[in-house]
RODO-2510 file (C-alpha; in nm, 4 decimals, decimal comma):
residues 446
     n   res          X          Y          Z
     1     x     3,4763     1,1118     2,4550
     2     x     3,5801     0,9581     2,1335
     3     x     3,3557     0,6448     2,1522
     4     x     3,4908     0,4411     1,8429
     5     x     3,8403     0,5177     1,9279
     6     x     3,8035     0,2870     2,2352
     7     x     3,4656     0,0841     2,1840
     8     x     3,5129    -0,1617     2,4673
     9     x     3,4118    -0,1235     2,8587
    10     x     3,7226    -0,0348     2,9125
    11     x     3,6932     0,3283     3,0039
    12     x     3,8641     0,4083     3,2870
    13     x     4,2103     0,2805     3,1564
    14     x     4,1370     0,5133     2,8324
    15     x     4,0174     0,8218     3,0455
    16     x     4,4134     0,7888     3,2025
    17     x     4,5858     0,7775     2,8972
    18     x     4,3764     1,0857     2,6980
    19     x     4,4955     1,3006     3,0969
    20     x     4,8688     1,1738     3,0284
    21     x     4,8637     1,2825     2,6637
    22     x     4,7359     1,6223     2,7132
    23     x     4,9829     1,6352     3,0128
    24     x     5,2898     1,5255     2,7740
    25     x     5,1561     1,8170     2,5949
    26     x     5,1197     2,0926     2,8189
    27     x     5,4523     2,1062     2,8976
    28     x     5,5860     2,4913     2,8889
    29     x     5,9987     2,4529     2,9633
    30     x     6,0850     2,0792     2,9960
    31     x     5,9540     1,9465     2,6133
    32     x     6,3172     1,8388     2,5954
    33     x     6,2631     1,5299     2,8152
    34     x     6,0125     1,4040     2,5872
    35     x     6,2199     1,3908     2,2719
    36     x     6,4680     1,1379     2,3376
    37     x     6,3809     0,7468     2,2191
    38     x     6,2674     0,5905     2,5105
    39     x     5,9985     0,8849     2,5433
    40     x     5,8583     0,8659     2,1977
    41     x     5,8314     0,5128     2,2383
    42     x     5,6020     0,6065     2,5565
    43     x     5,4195     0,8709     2,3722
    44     x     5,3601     0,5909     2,0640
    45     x     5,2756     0,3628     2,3378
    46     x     4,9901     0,5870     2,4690
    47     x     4,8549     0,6547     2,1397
    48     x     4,8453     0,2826     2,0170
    49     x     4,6930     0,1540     2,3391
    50     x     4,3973     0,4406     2,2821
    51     x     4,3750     0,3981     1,9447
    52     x     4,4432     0,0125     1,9519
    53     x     4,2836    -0,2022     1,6339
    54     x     4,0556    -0,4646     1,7178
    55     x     4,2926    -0,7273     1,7806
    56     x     4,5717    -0,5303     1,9244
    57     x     4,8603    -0,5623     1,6653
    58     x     4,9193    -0,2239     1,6631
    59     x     4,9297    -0,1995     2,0374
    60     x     5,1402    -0,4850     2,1068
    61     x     5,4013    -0,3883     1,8456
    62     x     5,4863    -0,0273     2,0179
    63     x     5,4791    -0,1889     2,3610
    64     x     5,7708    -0,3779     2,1896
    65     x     5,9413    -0,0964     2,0927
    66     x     5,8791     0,0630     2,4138
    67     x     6,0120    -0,2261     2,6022
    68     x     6,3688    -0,2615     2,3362
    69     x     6,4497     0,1200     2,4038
    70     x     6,4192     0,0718     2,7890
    71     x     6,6600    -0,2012     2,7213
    72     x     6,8848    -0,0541     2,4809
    73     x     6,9221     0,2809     2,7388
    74     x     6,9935     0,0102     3,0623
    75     x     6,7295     0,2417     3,2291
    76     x     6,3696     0,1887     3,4108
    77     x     6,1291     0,5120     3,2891
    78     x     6,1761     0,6095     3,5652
    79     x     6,5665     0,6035     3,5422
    80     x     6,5064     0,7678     3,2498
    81     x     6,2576     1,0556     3,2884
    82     x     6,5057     1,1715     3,6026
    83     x     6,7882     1,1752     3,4030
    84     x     6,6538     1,3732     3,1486
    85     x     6,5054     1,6230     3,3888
    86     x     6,8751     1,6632     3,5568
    87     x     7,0265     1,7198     3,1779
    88     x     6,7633     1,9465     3,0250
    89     x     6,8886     2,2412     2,8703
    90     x     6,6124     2,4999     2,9029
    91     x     6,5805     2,8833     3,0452
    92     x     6,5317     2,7868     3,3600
    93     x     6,8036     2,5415     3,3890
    94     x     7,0248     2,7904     3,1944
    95     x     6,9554     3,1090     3,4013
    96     x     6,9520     2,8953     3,7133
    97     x     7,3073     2,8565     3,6634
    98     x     7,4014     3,2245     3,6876
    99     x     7,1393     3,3660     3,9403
   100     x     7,0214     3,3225     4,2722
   101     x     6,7283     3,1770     4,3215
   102     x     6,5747     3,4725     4,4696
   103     x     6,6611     3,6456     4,1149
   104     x     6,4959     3,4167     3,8895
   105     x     6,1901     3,5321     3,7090
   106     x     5,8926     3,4637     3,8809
   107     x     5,6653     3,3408     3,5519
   108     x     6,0168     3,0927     3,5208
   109     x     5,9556     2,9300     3,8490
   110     x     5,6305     2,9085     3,7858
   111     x     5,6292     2,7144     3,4466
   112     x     5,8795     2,5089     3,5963
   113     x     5,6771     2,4057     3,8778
   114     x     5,4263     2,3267     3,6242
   115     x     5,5892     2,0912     3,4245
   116     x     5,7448     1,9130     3,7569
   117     x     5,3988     1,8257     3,8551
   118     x     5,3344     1,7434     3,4803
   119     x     5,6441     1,5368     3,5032
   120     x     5,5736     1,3277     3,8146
   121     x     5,2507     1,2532     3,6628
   122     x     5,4243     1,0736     3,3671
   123     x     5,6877     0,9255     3,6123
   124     x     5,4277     0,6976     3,8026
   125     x     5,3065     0,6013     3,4786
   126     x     5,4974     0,3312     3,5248
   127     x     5,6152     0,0018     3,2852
   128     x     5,3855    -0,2439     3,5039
   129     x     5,0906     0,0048     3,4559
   130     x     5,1502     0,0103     3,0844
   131     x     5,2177    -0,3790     3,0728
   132     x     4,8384    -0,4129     3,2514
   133     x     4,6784    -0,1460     3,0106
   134     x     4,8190    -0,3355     2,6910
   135     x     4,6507    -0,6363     2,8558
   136     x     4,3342    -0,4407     2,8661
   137     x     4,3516    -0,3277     2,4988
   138     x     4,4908    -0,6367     2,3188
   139     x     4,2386    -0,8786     2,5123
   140     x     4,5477    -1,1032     2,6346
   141     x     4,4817    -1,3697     2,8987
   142     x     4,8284    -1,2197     3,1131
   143     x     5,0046    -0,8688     3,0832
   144     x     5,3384    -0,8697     2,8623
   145     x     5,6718    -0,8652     3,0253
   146     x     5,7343    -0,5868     3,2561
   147     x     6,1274    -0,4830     3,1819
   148     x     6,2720    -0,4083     3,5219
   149     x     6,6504    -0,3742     3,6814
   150     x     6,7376    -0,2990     4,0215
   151     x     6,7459     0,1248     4,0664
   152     x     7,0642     0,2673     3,9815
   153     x     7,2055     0,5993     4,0703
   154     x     7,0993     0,8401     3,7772
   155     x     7,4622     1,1064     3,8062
   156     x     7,7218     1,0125     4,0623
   157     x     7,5679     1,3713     4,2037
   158     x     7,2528     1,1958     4,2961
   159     x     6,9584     1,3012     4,3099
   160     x     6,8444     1,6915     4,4385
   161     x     6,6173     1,6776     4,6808
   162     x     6,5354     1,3309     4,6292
   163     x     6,3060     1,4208     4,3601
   164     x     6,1556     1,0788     4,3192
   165     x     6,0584     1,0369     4,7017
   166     x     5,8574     1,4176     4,7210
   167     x     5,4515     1,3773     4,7610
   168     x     5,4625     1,6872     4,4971
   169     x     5,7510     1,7660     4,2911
   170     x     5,6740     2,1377     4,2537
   171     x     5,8284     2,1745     4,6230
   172     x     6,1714     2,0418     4,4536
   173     x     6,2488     2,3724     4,2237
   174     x     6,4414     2,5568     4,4190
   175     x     6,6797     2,2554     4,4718
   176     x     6,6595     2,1824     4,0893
   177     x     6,7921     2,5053     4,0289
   178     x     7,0623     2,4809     4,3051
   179     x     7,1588     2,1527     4,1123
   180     x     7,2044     2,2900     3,8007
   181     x     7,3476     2,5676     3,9699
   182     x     7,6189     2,3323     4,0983
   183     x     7,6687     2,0404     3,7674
   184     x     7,5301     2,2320     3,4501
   185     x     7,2475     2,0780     3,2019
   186     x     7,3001     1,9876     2,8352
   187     x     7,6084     1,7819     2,7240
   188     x     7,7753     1,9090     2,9782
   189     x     7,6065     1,7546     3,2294
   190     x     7,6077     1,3830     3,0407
   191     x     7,9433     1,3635     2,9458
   192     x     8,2890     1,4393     3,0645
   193     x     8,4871     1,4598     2,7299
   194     x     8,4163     1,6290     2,4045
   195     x     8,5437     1,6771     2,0953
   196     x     8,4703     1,9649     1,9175
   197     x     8,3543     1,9108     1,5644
   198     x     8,2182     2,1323     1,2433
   199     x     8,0877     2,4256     1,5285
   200     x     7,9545     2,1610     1,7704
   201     x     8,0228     1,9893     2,0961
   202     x     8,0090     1,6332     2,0745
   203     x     8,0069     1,4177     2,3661
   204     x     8,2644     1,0951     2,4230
   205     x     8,0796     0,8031     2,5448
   206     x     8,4144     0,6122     2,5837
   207     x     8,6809     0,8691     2,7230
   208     x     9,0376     0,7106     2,7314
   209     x     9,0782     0,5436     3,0815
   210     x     9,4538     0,6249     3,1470
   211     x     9,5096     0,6687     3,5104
   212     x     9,7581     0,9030     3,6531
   213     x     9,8675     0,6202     3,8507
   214     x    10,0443     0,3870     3,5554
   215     x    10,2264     0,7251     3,4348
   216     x    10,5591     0,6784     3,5747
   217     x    10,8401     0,9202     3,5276
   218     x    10,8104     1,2916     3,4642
   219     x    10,7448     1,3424     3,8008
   220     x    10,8021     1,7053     3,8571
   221     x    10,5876     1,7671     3,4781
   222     x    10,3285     1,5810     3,6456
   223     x    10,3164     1,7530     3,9620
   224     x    10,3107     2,1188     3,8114
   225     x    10,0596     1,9912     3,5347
   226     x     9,8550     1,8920     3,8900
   227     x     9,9208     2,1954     4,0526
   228     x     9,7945     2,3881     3,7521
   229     x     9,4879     2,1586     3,7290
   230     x     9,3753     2,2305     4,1418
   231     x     9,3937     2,6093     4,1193
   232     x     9,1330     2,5332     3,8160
   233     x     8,9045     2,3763     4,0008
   234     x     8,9074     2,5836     4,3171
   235     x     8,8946     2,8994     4,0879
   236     x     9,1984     3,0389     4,0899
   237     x     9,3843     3,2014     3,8168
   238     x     9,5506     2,8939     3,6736
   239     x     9,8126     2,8633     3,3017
   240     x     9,7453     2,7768     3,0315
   241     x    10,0073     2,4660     2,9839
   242     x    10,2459     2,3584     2,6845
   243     x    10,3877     2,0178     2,7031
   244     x    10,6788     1,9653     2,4710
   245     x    10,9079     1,7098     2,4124
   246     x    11,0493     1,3929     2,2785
   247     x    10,7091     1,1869     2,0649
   248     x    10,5800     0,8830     2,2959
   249     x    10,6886     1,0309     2,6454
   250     x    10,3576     1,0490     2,7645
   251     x    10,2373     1,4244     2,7302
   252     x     9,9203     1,3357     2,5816
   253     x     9,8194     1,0390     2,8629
   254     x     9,8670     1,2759     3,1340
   255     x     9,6776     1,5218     2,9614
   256     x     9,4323     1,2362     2,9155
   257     x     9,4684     1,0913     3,3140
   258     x     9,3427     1,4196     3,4690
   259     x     9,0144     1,3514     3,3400
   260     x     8,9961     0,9936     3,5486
   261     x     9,1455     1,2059     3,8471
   262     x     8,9203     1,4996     3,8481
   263     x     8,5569     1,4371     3,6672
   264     x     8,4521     1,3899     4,0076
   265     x     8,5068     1,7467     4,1037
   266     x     8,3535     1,8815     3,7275
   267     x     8,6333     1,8608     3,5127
   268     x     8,5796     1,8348     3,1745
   269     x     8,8313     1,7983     2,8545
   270     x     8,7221     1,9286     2,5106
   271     x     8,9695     1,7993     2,2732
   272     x     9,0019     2,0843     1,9581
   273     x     9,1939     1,9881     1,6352
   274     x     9,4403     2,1886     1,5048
   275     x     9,2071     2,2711     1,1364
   276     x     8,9690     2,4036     1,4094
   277     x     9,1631     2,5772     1,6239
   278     x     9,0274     2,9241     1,4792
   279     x     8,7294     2,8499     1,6046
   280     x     8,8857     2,8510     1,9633
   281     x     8,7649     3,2580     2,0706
   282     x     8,4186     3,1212     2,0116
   283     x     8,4717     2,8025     2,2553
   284     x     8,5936     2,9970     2,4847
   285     x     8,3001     3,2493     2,5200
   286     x     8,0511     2,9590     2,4708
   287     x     8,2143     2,7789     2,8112
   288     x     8,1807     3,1799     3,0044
   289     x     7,9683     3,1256     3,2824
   290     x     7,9264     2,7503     3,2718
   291     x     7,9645     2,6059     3,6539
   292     x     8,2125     2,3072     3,5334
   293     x     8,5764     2,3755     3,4525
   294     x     8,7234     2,2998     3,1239
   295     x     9,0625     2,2065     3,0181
   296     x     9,0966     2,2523     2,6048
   297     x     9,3323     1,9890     2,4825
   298     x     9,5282     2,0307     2,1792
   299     x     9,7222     1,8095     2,0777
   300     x    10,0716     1,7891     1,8336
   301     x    10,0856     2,1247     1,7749
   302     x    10,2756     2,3101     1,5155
   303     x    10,1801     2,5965     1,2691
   304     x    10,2723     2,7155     0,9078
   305     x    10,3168     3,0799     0,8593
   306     x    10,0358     3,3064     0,8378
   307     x     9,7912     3,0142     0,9890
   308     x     9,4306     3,1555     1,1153
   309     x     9,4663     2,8787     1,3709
   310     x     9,7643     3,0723     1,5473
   311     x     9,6059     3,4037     1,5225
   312     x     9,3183     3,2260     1,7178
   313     x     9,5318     3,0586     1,9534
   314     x     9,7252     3,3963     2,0353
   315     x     9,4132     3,5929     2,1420
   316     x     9,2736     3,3040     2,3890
   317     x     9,6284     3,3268     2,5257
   318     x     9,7192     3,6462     2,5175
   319     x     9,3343     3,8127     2,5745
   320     x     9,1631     4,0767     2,4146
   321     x     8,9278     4,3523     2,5751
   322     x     8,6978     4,0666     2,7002
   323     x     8,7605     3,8953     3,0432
   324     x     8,9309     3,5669     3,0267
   325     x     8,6936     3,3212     3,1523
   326     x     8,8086     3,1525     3,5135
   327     x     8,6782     2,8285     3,4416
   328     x     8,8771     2,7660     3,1178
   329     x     9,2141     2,6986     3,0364
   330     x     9,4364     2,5301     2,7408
   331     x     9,6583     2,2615     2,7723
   332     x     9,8540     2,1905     2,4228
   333     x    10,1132     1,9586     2,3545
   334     x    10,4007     1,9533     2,0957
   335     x    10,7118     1,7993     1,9385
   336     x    10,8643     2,0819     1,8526
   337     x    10,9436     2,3963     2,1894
   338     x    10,9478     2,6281     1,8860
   339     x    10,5315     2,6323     1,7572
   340     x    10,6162     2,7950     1,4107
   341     x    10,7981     2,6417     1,1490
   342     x    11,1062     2,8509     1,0917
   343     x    11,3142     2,8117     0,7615
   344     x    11,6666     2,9595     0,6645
   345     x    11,4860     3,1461     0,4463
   346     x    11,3043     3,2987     0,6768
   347     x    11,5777     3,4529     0,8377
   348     x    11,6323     3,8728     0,7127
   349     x    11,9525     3,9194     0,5065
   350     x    12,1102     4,2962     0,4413
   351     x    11,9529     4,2649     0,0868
   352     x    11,6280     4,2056     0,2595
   353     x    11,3872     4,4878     0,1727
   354     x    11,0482     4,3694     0,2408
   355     x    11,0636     4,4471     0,6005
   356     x    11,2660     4,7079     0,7981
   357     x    11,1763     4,5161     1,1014
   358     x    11,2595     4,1512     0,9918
   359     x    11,4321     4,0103     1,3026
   360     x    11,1364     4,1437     1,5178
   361     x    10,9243     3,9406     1,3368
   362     x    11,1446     3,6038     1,3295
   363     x    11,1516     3,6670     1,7112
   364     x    10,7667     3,6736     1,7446
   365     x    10,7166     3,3703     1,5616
   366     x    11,0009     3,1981     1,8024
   367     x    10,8565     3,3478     2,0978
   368     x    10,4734     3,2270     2,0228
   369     x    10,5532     2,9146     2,2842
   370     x    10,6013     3,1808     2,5807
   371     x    10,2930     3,2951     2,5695
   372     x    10,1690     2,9660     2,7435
   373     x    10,2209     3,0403     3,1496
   374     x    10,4039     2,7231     3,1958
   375     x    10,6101     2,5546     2,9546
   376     x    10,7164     2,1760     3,0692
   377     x    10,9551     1,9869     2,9089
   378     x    10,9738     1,6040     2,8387
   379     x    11,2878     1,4857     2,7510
   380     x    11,3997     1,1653     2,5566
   381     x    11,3784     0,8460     2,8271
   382     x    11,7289     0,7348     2,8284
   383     x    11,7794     0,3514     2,9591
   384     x    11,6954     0,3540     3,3245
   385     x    11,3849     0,5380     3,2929
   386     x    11,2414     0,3520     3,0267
   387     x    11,3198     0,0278     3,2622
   388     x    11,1768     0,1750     3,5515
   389     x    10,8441     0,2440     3,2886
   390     x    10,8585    -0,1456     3,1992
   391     x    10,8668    -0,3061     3,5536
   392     x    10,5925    -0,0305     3,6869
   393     x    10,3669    -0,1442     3,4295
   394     x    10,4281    -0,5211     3,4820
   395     x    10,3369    -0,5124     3,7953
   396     x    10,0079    -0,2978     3,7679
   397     x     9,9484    -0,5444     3,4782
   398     x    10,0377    -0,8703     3,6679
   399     x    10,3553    -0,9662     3,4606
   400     x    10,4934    -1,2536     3,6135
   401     x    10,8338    -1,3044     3,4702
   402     x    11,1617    -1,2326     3,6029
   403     x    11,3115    -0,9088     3,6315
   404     x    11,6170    -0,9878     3,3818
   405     x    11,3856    -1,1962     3,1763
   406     x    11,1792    -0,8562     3,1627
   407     x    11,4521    -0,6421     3,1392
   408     x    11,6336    -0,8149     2,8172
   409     x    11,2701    -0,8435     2,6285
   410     x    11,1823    -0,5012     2,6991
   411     x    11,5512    -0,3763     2,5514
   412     x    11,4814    -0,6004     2,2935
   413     x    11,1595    -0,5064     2,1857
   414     x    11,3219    -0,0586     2,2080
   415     x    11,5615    -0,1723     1,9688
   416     x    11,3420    -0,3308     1,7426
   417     x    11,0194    -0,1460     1,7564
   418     x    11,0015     0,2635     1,8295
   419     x    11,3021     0,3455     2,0720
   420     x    11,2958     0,4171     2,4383
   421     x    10,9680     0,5785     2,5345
   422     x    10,6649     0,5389     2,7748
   423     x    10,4466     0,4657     2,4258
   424     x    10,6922     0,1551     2,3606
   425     x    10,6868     0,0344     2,6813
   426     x    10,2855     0,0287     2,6918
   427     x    10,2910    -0,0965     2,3804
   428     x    10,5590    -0,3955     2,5009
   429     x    10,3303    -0,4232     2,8101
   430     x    10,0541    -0,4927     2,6270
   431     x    10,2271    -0,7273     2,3592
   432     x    10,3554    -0,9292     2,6469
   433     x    10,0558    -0,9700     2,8612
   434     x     9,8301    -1,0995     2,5064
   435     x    10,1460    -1,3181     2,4518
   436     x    10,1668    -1,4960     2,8038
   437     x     9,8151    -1,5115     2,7868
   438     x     9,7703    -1,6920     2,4791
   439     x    10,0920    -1,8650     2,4570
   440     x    10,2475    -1,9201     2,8087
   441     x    10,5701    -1,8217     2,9673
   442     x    10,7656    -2,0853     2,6886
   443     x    10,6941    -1,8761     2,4052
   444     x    11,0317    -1,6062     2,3009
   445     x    10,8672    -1,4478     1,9692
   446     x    10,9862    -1,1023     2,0882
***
């Protein structure tokens, strides 16, 4: 024992910490857990409090730092070792998710086993036991404060086996690797929507929160955009989707809502830019055998001749040798029904001899949108529709005003601001609402 590391009578408190260190560091599969901020602040934690100076400084400072990442992650440790356990992104919790259990290597089942019972260890190491150990080292008269919330749910999924409740959490892999089986790890575990970014995932924290419910209008669009979205999920052979159609009529919210409606049952959107749609084969194969399903969104689409982007596009949609992959499809929206930009000078002449073939090509540039299974259309809201937007929104906002007061302001505000369109009559909603709020029902700015 290192004697001058710890010279005080304090032993058996510095015996615990040198068994969780070497623990934290034994770890074969689930290092991952470990790496995030809360658990280096643990790890620094261990090592100041067996190291500590002689009047504690040292110690007291990364039990600060400890206790501000607890609070800037809303989490207990024990919140937070779970969660990272559940999201880990490892070989087990990657091979889990295409084999039986019964199939899985037995060396892998073993290692994981290990580093569950490595894992609970840390996991009853627990902020009050630190808090009391700090008190040891930095000679205070009372422990520091202990940060504490009431438990939370980790995942809406809960927890497998409830993990934390098990005498020994070795006994829980099987039903780890049933859960991963069932939600994923990685990214695709934490988050719901992505963007896809310079060859990476990248998680949203703060998805758009349109609900299918305040989309009004559209209603057959919606209901074969729905349709679409269930055989998805219950792994069926569902379209790819184009939405086309007048600018502001909503084909990007309801692309947006289905998120909201369906995370529950392991939806998840991936938004891809046009400048890296040629990336889009790749996606694809990356999301192969990944249990959640995955709706690609891209939106405002339009391409200039000879564009990589639609070469990629037409393979995902058209497919190649490889097996399209169940769990995937895209969902692309657009101003314009024809997705190449045609010019009169496009079109062959009899003087034309580049290309014997000339109106073939014209045609396959015209005929790129039919590749997409379904096409649905969204057509200009004339008068009564855009009304029948207004007063749907009023009342899910609270708008109390009356109906012709509503009626003239909202006409008013068409004519004024961006036409007839569900975008101008959120965006007259919302103008309204900010204005009775702050101003009162006397107040006729618009």
């Amino acid at each position: 024992m290192d004697n001058q590391a710890m010279p005080t009578a304090h032993t058996s408190s510095y015996i615990k910490v040198q068994f969780l260190q070497r623990q934290a560091a034994s770890l074969l599969l689930y290092q991952s857990v470990l790496q995030g901020k809360v658990a280096i602040a643990f790890l620094e934690l261990l090592q100041a409090i067996r190291y500590t100076d002689a009047d504690g400084r040292d110690c007291l400072k990364a039990y600060g730092s400890y206790f501000q990442a607890l609070a800037a992650s809303n989490q207990t440790w024990e919140e937070y070792l779970i969660s990272q356990i559940l999201i880990a992104d490892n070989p087990f919790s990657k091979l889990a998710q295409q084999r039986k259990f019964a199939d899985l290597p037995p060396a892998l089942v073993a290692a994981t086993q290990n580093d569950l019972q490595i894992l609970q260890s840390l996991y009853e190491c627990n902020s009050a036991i630190l808090s009391e150990w700090v008190q040891i080292a930095a000679h205070l008269p009372v422990s520091p404060v202990v940060w504490y919330q009431e438990p939370q749910k980790v995942f809406d999924q809960g927890l497998p086996a409830s993990l934390p409740q098990l005498t020994t959490w070795a006994d829980a892999v099987e039903d780890l690797a049933a859960y991963y089986q069932q939600y994923g790890t990685g990214l695709f575990a934490e988050y719901s929507a992505f963007r896809w970014q310079a060859g990476e995932f990248v998680g949203i924290r703060y998805a758009d929160t349109v609900k299918l419910s305040t989309l009004v209008g559209y209603e057959w669009q919606k209901d074969t955009l729905l349709k679409n979205t269930e055989f998805l999920l219950s792994g069926e052979s569902a379209l790819h989707v184009l939405l086309y159609g007048s600018r502001g009529s909503g084909k990007s919210s309801l692309i947006k809502a289905l998120l909201n409606e369906y995370r529950h049952r392991n939806l998840r959107l991936i938004e891809v830019a046009k400048s890296e749609l040629q990336d889009l084969p790749k996606i694809v194969e990356y999301l192969r055998g990944v249990p959640q399903k995955f709706v690609i969104f891209v939106d405002d689409l339009a391409f200039e001749e000879d564009d990589d982007a639609f070469k990629a596009l037409k393979v995902v949609l058209e497919g190649s040798l490889t097996a399209r992959p169940q769990n995937t499809v895209v969902y692309a929206t657009s101003n314009r029904r024809h997705l190449i930009r045609e010019y009169f000078s496009d079109r062959p002449t009899p003087k034309d001899h580049e290309e014997v073939h000339a109106w073939d090509t014209m045609q396959e540039k015209l005929s790129f949108s039919d590749r997409f299974g379904l096409t649905l259309t969204f057509e200009a809201a004339d008068q009564k529709t855009y009304l029948q937007i207004v007063q749907h929104l009023a009342a899910k906002t609270g708008i109390n005003i009356t109906p012709s007061d509503l009626e003239y302001q909202a006409l008013q505000w068409a004519t004024r601001h961006n036409g007839r369109s569900g975008r101008t009559a959120r965006q007259f909603i919302d103008f309204l609402k900010a204005e009775l709020a702050v101003f009162g029902e006397n107040n006729n700015s618009l």
